[in-house]
N, C-alpha and C positions, 0 to 999 in steps of 0.2 A: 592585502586581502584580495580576494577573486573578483574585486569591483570592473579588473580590466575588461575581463569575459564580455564581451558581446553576444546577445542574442535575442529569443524570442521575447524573455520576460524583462520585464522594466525593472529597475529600481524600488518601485514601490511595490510590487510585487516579489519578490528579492527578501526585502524587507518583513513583509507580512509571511513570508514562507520562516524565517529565523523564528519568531514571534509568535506566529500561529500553528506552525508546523505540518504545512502544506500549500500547494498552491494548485488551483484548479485549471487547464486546459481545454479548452473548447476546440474542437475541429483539431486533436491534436493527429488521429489518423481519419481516413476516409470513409465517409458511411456505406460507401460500397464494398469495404474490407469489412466491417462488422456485417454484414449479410451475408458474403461466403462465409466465414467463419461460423456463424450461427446454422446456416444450412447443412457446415459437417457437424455441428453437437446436434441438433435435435434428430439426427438419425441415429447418434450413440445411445440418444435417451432412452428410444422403443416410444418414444410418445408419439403421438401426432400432433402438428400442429394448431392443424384445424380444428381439435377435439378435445373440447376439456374435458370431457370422460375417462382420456388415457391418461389428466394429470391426477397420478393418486397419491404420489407423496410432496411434503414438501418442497426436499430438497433433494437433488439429485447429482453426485457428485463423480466427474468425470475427471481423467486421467491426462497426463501430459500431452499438449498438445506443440506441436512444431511445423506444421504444414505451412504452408507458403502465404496464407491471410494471417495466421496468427505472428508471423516471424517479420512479415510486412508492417500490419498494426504496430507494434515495438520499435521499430526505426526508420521512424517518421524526420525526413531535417526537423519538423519542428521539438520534435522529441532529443533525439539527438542534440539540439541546442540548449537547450532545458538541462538535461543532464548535464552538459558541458558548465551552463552557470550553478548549477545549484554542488553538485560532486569535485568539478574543476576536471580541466584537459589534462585528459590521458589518465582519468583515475576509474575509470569504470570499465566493464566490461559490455557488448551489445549483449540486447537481451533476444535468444533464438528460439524462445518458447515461453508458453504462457502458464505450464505447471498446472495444477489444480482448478477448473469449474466448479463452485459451486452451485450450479443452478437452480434458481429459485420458485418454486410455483406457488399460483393464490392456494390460499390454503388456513383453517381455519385452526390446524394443530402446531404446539409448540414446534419450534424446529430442531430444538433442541443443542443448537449449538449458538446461541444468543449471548455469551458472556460476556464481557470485557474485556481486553486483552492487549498486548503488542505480538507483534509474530518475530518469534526469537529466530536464533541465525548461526547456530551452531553447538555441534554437540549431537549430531544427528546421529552417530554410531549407534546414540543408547538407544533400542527398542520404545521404551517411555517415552512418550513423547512428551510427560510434565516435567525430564529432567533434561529437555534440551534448554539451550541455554541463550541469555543476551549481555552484552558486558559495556560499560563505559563509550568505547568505543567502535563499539558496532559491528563488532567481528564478523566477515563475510556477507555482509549487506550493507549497501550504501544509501539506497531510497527501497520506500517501500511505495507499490504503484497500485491504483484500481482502476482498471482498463473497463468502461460499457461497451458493453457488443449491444445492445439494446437498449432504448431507450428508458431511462430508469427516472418515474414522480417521487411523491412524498409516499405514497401507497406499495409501493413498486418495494418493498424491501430494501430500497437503499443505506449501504452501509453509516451507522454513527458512527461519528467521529468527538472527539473531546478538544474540543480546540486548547492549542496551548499546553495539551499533556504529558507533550515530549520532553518537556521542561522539567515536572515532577519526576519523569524516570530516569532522567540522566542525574539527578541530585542522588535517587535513591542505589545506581548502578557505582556510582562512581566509588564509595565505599569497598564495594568488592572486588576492586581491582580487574586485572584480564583475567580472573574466573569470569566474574561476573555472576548472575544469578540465572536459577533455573523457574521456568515456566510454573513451577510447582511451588518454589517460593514468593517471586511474582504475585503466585494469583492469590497467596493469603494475605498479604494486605496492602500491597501497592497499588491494586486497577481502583481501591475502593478509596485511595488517597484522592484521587484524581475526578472523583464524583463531583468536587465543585465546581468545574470549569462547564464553561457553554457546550452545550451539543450541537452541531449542525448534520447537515444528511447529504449522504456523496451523492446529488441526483441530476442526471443531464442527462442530452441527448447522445444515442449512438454515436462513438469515436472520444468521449469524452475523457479526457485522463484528467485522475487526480495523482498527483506526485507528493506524497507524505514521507516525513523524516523518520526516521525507522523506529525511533521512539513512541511516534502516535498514538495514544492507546486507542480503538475503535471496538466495535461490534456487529455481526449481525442484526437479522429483525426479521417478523414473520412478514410476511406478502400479502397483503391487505388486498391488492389492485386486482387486474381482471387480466393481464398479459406475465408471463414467468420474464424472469431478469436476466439474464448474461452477463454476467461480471468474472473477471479474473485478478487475480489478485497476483500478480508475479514481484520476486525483489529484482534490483540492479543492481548487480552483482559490482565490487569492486575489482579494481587492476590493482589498487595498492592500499592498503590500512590506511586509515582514517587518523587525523594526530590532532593531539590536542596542545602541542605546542610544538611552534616551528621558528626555527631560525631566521627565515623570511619573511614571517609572518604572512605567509598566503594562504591564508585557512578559507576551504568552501564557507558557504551557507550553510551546510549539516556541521561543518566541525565549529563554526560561530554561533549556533544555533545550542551545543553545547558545554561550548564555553559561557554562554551565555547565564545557561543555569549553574555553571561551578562557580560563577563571582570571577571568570577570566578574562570578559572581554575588557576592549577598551586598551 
């Protein structure tokens, strides 16, 4: 197993990531990288910041970002080391962009994109976005990450999470072999499998990363609080496929995590 890995997270931490299907980061980058980064979105927004009269919708969703705070925030040693225990050396790729903003503001209207869901990881040719696809093995994502640029409460629209839900979707992908399934069949009845498990709320301060298994099922949520949220949501890209059985038995934490639920470990 990848128990050799040294790094930032402990063992018990390690542990409750296989398990729980995520592990939380504090101070994983610098809160002075999430203030330049923030200073170039709320000029894409056309909002002002001083002025909650210019926030009129809820969410506001901004484009690729790769500039030199966001490319910074991502590869952090501490992050870097993280990935290292949790993917295993030399199986990821760095991450040079933060992909999609959704930017959140207080706001008393649905948002409209509040479901359930995991974020699928390939198949992206197809225009549809319900028939891109997630498979057994996690084709083309390794971890899934939720970076704060800002500091995010309980009010703050902080992303749910389902603890433990990585678990139901590897039992339910594993049947469909490397197809795998599309978002669209997903979402008629496997996010609602996963309604029993605990919820918790991604909520920290600015620099805060969560590192979740790409299975997670989570959601958005409206924006209750009186400050808009900055979060990104980007995956970690693999170096190499993800295996579920090895010769060496050196399986990360993601590939134990789904072993886990097929009846393989041990």
């Amino acid at each position: 197993m990848q128990s050799h890995v040294e790094g930032v997270l402990g063992r018990a931490a390690i542990n409750d990531f296989i398990k729980n299907g995520f592990v939380r980061i504090e101070g994983a980058f610098p809160r002075e990288i999430a203030e330049r980064a923030r200073s170039i979105l709320w000029k894409d927004t056309g909002c002002d910041p001083e002025d909650p009269g210019t926030w009129t919708q809820p969410v506001i969703r901004l484009g690729m970002y790769a500039q030199e705070p966001f490319a910074a925030a991502a590869n952090t040693p501490r992050l870097h080391s993280a990935f290292n225990q949790l993917v295993g050396l030399g199986r990821w790729l760095s991450c040079m962009s933060m992909g999609t903003f959704p930017i959140r503001f207080p706001s008393p209207e649905d948002p409209g994109d509040a479901g359930w869901h995991i974020d699928v990881s390939f198949g992206f040719e197809v225009p549809d976005f319900l028939s891109w696809r997630a498979n057994v093995t996690s084709k083309g994502r390794a971890l899934l990450m939720l970076f704060l640029f800002s500091d995010v409460g309980d009010l703050d629209a902080p992303t749910r999470i389902r603890v433990g839900s990585h678990l139901d979707i590897a039992r339910l992908l594993a049947p469909a072999g490397d197809d795998g399934l599309t978002l669209r069949e997903l979402a008629s009845n496997a996010f609602d499998e996963t309604s029993h498990r605990q919820e918790v709320l991604a909520t920290g301060e600015a620099g805060t990363v969560y590192l979740c298994h790409p299975f997670l099922v989570h959601a958005a949520q409206a924006h209750r609080g009186t400050r808009p949220r900055f979060m990104a949501q980007p995956p970690l890209l693999p170096a190499k496929p993800l295996q579920l059985e090895r010769g060496d038995d050196d399986y990360s934490p993601v590939e134990q995590a789904i072993r886990l639920a097929l009846g393989r470990a041990g």
